[in-house]
C-alpha positions in Angstrom: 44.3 162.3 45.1 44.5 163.3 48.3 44.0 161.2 51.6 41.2 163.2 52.8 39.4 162.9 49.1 39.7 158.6 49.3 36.0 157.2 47.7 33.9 155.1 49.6 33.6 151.3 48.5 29.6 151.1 49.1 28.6 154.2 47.3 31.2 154.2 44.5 30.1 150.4 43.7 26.0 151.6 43.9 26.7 154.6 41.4 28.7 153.2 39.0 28.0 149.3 39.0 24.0 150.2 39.8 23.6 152.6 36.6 25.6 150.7 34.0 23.3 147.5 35.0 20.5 149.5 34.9 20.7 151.2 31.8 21.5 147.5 30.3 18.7 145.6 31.8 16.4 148.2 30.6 17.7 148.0 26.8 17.5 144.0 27.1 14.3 144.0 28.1 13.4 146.0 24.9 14.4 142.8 22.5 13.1 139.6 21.8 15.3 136.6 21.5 15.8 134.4 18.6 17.2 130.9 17.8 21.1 130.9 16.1 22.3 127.2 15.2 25.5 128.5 14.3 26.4 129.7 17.7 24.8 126.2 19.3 27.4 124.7 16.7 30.2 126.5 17.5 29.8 126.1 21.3 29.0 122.6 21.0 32.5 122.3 19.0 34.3 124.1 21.1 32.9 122.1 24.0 34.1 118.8 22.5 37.6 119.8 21.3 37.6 121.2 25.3 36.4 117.7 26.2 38.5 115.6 24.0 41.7 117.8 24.7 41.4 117.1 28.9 40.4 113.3 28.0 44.1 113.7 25.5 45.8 115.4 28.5 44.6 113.1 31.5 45.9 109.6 29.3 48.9 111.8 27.9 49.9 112.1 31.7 50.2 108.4 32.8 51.8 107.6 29.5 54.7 109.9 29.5 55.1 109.1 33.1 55.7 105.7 32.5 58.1 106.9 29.0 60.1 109.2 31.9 59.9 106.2 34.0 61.9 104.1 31.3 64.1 106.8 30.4 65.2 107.3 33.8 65.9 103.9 34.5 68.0 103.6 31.7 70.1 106.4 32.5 70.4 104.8 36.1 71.5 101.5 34.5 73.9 103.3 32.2 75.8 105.7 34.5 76.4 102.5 36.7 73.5 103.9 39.6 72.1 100.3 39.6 73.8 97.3 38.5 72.0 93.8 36.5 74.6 91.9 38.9 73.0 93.2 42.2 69.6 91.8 41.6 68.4 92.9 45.3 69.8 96.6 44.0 67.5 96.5 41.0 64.8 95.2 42.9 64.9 98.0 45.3 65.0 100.5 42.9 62.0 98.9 40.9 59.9 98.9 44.2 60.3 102.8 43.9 60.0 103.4 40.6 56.6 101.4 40.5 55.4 103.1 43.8 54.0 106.4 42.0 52.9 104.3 38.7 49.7 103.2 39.7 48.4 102.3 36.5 51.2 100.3 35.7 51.1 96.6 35.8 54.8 95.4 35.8 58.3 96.6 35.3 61.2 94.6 33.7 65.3 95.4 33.6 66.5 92.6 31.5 69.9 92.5 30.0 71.4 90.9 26.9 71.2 87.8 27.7 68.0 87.5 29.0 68.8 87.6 32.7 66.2 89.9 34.2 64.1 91.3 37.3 60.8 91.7 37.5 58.2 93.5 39.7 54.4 92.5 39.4 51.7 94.8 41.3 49.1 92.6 42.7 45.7 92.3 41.8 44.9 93.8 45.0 47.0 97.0 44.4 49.0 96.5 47.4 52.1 94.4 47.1 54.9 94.6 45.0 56.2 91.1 44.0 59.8 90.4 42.8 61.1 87.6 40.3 64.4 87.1 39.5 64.6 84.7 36.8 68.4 84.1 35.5 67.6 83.0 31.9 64.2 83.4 30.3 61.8 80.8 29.4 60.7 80.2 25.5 56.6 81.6 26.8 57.9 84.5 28.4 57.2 88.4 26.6 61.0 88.6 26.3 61.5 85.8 24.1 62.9 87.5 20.4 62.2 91.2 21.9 65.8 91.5 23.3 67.2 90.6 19.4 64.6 93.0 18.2 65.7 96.0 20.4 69.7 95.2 20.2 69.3 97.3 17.1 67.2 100.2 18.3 68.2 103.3 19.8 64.7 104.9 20.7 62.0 103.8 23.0 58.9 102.0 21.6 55.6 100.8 22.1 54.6 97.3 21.5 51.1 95.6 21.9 48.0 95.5 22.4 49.1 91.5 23.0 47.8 89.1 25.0 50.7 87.2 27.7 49.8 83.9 27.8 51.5 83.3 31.0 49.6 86.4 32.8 46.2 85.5 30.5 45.8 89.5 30.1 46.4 91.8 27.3 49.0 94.2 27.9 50.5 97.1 26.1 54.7 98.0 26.7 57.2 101.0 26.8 60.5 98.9 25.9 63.1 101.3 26.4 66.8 99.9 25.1 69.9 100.5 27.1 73.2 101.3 26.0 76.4 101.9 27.1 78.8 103.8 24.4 76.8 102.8 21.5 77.0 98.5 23.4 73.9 97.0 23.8 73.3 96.1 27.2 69.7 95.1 27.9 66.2 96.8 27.9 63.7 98.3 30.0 60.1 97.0 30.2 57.2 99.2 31.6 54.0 97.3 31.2 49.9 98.6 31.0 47.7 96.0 31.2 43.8 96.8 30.0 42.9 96.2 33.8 44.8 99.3 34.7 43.8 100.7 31.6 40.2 101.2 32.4 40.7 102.5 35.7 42.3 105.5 34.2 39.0 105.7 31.7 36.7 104.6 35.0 38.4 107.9 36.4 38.0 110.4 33.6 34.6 109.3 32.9 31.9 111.1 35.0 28.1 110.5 34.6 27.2 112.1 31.4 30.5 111.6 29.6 32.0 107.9 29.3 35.5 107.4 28.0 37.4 104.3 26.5 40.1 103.5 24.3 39.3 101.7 20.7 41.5 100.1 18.1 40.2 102.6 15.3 41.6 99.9 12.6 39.5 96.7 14.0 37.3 98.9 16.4 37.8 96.4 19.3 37.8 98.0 23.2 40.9 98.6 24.6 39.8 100.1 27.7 36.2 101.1 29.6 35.3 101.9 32.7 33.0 98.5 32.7 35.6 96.2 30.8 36.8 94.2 34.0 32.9 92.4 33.3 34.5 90.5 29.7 38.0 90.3 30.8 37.7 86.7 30.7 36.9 86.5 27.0 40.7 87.5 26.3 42.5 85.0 24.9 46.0 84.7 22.6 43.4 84.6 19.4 41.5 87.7 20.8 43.4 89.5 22.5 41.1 92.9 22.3 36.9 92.8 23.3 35.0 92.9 20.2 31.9 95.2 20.1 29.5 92.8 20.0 30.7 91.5 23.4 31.4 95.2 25.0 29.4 95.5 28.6 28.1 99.3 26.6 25.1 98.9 24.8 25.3 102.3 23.5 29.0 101.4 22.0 27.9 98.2 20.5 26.4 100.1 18.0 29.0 102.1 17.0 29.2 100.9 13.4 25.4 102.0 13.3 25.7 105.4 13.8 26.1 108.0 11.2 29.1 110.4 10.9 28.4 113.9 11.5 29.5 116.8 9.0 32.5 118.6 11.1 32.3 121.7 9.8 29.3 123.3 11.0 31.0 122.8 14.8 34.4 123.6 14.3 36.0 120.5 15.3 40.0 120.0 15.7 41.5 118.2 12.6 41.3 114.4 13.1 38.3 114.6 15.5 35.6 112.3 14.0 32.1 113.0 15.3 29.2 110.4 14.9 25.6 110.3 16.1 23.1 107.5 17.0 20.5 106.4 19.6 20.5 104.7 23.1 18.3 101.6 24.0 15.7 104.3 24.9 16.0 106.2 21.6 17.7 108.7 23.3 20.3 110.5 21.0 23.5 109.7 21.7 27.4 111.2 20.1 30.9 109.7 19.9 33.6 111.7 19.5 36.7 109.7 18.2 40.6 110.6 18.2 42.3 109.7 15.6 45.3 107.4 16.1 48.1 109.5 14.6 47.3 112.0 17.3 47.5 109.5 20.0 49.9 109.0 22.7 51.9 106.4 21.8 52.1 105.7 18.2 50.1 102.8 18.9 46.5 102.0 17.0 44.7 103.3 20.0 42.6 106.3 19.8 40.6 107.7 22.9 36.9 108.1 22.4 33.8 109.5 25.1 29.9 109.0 23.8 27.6 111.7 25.9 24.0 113.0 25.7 23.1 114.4 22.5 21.7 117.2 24.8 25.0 119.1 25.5 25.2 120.1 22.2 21.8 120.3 20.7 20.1 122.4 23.8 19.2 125.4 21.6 20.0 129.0 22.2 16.1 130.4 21.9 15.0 133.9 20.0 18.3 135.6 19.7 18.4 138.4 17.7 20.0 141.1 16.7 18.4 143.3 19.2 19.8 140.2 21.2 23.5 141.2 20.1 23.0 145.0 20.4 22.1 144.5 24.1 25.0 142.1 24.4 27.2 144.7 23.2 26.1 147.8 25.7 26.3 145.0 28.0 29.7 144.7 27.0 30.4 148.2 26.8 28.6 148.5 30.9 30.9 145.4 31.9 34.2 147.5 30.7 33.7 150.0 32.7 32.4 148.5 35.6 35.4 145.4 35.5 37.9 148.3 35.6 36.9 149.9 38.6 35.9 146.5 39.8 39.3 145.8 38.9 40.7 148.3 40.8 38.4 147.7 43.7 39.4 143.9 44.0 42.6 143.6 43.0 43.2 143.7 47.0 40.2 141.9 48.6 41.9 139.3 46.2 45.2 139.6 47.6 43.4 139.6 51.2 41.3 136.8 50.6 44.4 134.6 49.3 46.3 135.7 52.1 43.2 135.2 54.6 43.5 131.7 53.4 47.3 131.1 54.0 46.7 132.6 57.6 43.7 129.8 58.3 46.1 127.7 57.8 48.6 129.2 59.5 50.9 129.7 56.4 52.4 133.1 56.8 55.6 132.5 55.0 53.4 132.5 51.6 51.2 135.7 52.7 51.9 138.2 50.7 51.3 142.1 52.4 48.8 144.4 51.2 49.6 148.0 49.0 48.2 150.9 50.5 44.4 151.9 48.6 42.8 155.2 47.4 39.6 153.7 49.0 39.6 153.7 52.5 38.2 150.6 53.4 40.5 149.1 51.3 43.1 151.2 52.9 42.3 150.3 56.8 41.7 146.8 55.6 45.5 146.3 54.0 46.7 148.3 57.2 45.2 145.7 59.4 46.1 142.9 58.4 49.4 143.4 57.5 49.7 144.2 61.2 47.7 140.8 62.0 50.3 139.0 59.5 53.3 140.9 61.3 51.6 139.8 65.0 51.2 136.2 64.3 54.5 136.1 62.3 56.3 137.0 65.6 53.8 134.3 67.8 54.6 131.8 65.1 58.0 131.3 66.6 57.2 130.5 69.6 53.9 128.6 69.5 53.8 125.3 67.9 52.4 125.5 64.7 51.5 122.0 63.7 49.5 122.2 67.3 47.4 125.0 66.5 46.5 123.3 63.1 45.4 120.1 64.8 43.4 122.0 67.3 41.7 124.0 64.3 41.3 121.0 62.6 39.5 119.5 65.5 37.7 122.6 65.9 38.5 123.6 69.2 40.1 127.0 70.6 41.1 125.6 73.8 41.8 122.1 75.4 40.3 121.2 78.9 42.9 118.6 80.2 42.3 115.0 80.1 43.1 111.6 80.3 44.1 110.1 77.2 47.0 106.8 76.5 49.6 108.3 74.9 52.7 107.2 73.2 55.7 109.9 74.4 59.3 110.1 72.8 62.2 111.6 74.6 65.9 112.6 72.9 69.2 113.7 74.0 72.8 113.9 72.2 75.5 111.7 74.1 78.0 113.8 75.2 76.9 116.8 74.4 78.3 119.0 77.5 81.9 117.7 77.0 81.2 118.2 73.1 80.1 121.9 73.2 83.1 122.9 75.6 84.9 123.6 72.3 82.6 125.8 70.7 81.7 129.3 70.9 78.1 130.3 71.5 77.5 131.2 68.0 78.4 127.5 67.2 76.9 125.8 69.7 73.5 127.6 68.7 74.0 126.5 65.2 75.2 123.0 66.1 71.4 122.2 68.6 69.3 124.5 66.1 70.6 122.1 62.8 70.2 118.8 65.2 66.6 119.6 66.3 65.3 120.4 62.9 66.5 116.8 61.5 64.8 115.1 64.5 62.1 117.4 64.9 61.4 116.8 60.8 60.6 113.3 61.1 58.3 113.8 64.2 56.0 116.1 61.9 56.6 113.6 58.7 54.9 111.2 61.7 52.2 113.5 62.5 53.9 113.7 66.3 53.6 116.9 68.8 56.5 118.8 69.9 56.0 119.1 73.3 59.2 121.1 74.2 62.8 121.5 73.4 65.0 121.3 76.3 68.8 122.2 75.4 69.5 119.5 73.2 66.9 117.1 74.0 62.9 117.1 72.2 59.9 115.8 73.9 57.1 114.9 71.6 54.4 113.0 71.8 51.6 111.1 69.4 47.6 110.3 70.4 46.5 113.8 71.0 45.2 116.4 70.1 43.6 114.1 67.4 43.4 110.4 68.8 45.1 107.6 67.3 44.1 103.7 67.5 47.9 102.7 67.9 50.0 105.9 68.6 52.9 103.4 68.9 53.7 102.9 65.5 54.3 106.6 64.3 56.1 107.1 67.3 58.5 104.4 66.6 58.9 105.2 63.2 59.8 109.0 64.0 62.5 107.3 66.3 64.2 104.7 63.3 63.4 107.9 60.6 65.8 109.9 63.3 68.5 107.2 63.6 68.6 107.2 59.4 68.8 110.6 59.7 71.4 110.9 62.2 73.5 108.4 60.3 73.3 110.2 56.9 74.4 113.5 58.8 77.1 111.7 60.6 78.3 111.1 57.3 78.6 114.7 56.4 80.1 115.3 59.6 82.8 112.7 59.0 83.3 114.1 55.5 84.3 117.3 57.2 86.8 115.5 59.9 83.9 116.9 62.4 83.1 114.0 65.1 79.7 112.0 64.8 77.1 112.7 67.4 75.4 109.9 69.1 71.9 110.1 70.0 70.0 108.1 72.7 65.7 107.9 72.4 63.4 106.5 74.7 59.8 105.8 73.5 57.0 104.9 76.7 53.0 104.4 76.3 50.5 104.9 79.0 47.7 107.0 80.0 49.0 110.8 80.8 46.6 114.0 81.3 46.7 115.7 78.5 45.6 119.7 77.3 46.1 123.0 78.3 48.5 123.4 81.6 49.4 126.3 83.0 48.2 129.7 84.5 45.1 131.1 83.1 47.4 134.2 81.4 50.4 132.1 79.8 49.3 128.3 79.1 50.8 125.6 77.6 49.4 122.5 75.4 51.5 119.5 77.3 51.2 115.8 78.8 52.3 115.1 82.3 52.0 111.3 84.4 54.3 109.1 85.3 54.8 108.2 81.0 56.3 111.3 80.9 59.1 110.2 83.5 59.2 106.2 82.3 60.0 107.5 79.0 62.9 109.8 79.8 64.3 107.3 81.9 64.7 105.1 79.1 66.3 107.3 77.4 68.9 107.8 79.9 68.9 104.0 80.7 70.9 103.8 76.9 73.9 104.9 78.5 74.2 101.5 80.3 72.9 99.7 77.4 75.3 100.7 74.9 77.0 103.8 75.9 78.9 104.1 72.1 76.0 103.1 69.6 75.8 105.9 67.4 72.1 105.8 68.1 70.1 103.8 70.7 66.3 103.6 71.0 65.0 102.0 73.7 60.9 100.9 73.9 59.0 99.8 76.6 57.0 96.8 76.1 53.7 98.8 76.3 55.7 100.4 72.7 56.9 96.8 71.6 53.7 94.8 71.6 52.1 96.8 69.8 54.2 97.6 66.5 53.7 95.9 63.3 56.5 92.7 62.1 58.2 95.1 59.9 59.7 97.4 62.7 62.9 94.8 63.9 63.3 95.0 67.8 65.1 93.0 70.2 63.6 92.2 74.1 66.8 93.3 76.6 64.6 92.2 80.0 63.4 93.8 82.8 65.5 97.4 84.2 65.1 99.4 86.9 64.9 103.0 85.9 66.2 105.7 88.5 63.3 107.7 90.0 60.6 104.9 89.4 60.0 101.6 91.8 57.8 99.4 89.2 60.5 97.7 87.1 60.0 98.3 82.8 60.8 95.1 80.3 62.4 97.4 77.8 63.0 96.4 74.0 65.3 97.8 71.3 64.5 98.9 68.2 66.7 97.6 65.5 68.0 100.4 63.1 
């Protein structure tokens, strides 16, 4: 087809889409509808074997990330990565590994002879809390497990039991460990019901409740309203009977009546029952039986929901019904192939118009050239907007422009704001480049800026400029912060750790270490746009500005050969949390300033 003969999107969608919806309406409106049970059936089958296999997937997740969780610890303690004789090492590495694992309770590494570490989250879900216990007590869950693994290759499951000690029911991943075919000790990851039911409390939505039943005795493992009885566990009933759940529905369980399966399809080992609510409502429970469970454990995931969803009838369909469906069918063919064809690229143009929004342009994608020419101008346009911003990209900050978006302004009016500024440079870095060639020098201050200017965006900071070797940034605008100090110190100790960890590289290669001095200041500055009204630029300027290059430079007399130096002015120091180490050094004169600064140093 020829340029000059490219369709029209309008009337090419009116024809064809207008007179195969036409001709179908008016066929449907020739039938009457009738009632089919079997199709209620099957949908409402298919609707709980949906159901039940998302409720499957959503548990299945948090348990083999906690199974992945012991595996990989194990390896660690095997290949020597962590050693049981560095209990500070283990703990470390437990504080990580429990980070992620919010629905686990605790995590053991205990070794043969009953040494071990522990790390408890807190009720509050906040802090992690270490034990290190040399030899373990005769209460403790460890006592005869350790003889019972020692001959086990493969991870298992143990529990539901109730800990004495931590008067909650639990169920544990024990993971042995091994070292050519030795014994050495085990790994512990533990789920207590608490943390149970707030995975069911998240699944569960307002129609559709989930828990987790022992199928043999039928007691509650986990509900999202379980926390209410939690102190009717106890080492002689360690699981919430029925009678006791906080469910009235659920306490009736053994009341209702089991449904025949085969009229709705089920999945094999699906067990559907029916009864009524405390307002003779009907209600059904779907159970899972435990051999298709997660962890080979009697547990078996179960949801009770409206008897609605699968009894709302499908009224007067007939076969007239299924005749119109199928020219409806036949009208949506040809219609979704042109449609098809038609919006294969708005699709690609929509996707990409979301990627430019937010300013990701390495993921968009360019638009084929169309038969239809809007379609065709369309892909032509944009890929010339993707190519134009592409090119502005590089030289406007991005991260700016997304804050400003995300504040929902186009422009900035300058204007007073306290900000927290951070200034850079690389010791030495004149005599240092006199060796290389341009080429290498380019590479050398391009490689140095992205590890610093990396953990200003992990801290949310502006980039304000790069000058030569140096970066200005800057955090408290455009959004406003209630303590910009904080990320701005943190950018400066995530830069040291950086530095060091590419010094170590540099080293490696016989290449000499670079040594980096930061100054970090906090006052009010004018902020927004600065500059003519044809070329402006986002920026601070005030007297912060200066006070915080200065104490930069001032590190040279402060320790002209640390490998990194980050000097704070108090207005930074007073107001970072306990964790951040720093160290007062008194009242300096800066050059260029008369009011004297009481500087501090951050500890790295």
């Amino acid at each position: 087809m020829s340029l000059r003969r490219r369709l029209h999107i309008t009337p090419t969608l009116t024809t064809v889409i207008g007179g195969f919806v036409f001709v179908t309406a008016a066929l449907v409106l020739l039938v009457q509808a009738s009632t089919s049970e079997k199709i209620v059936r099957k949908l409402g089958g298919s609707l709980i074997n949906v159901g039940m296999q998302s409720l499957d997937r959503a548990f299945s997740s948090q348990i083999e990330a906690v199974e992945e969780a012991g595996k990989y610890t194990a390896s660690a303690l095997q290949s020597g990565s962590i050693l049981m004789r560095h209990p500070q090492e283990v703990a470390d590495y437990l504080y990580g590994m429990l980070a992620p694992l919010e629905f686990v309770s605790f995590v053991i590494i205990a070794d043969k002879n009953g040494n071990f570490v522990q790390i408890n989250r807190s009720t509050d879900n906040s802090i992690l809390i270490p034990q290190f216990v040399p030899v373990t007590d005769n209460t403790h869950l460890l006592t005869g497990l350790i003889a019972e693994t020692a001959g086990k290759t493969d991870a298992f499951w143990i529990g539901p039991d109730y800990y004495p000690q931590r008067q909650h029911t639990y169920i544990a991943h024990v993971q042995p460990v091994a070292t050519g075919g030795i014994y050495e000790g085990l790994v512990i990851v533990a789920m207590s019901m608490e943390r149970l039911s707030e995975i069911t409390r998240e699944i569960s939505t307002d129609l559709v409740k989930v828990f987790i039943i022992n199928p043999e005795s039928h007691e509650l493992i986990a509900h999202p309203q379980l926390e209410e009885v939690f102190d009717q566990l106890s080492p002689t009933s360690p699981l919430i009977g029925l009678e006791h759940v906080p469910d009235d529905f659920l306490k009736t369980l053994k009341e209702t009546s089991i449904v025949e399966e085969d009229g709705y399809g089920l999945a094999s080992g699906m067990e559907l029952r029916a009864g009524f609510d405390s307002l003779g409502k009907k209600r059904f429970i779907v159970l899972q039986g435990p051999e298709f469970g997660p962890t080979g454990l009697p547990i078996s995931i179960g949801a009770h929901f409206p008897g609605k969803i699968l009894e709302q009838p499908l009224e007067q369909l007939t076969d007239a019904v299924l005749i119109a469906l199928a020219l409806l069918g036949l009208s949506l063919v040809g219609a979704g192939l042109l449609a098809y064809r038609i919006g294969q690229p708005i699709r690609r143009a929509a996707m990409g118009a979301r990627a430019v929004a937010n300013l990701d342009l390495d993921k968009v994608k360019l638009l084929p050239p169309s038969f239809v020419r809007e379609l065709d101008d369309l892909a032509s346009g944009f890929n010339s907007m993707v190519g134009g911003l592409t090119a502005f990209s590089r030289y406007v900050p991005k991260t700016l422009v997304q804050k400003l978006l995300r504040e929902g302004r186009a422009e900035a009016p300058p204007e007073e704001r306290d900000v927290a500024v951070l200034f850079t440079d690389i010791a030495g870095f004149t005599s240092a480049s006199e060796g290389m060639s341009a080429t290498e020098t380019a590479a050398f201050v391009n490689r140095h800026l992205s590890i610093l200017g990396a953990e200003i965006t992990r801290q949310g900071g502006t980039i304000d400029k790069y000058i030569g070797d140096s970066v200005m940034a800057f955090w408290g605008a455009p959004e406003r912060l209630e303590n910009p100090a904080e990320p701005a110190a943190r950018a400066a100790l995530g830069m040291a750790k950086a530095i060091h960890e590419d010094n170590k590289l540099r080293t490696a290669r016989a290449v000499a270490p670079v040594r980096v001095r930061i100054g970090l200041h906090m006052g009010p500055l004018v902020v927004g746009d600065i500059g003519a009204p044809e070329r402006v630029n986002y920026t601070v300027i005030g007297d912060t500005v200066n006070a915080a290059s200065r104490l930069e430079s001032l590190g040279k007399e402060i320790d002209a050969n640390a490998e990194v130096i980050i000097l704070a002015s108090s207005e930074i120091g007073e107001r970072l949390p306990p964790d951040i180490r720093r160290k007062s050094i008194g009242v300096h004169s800066v050059k260029g300033r008369k009011e004297q600064l009481e500087v501090v140093r951050l500890e790295t």
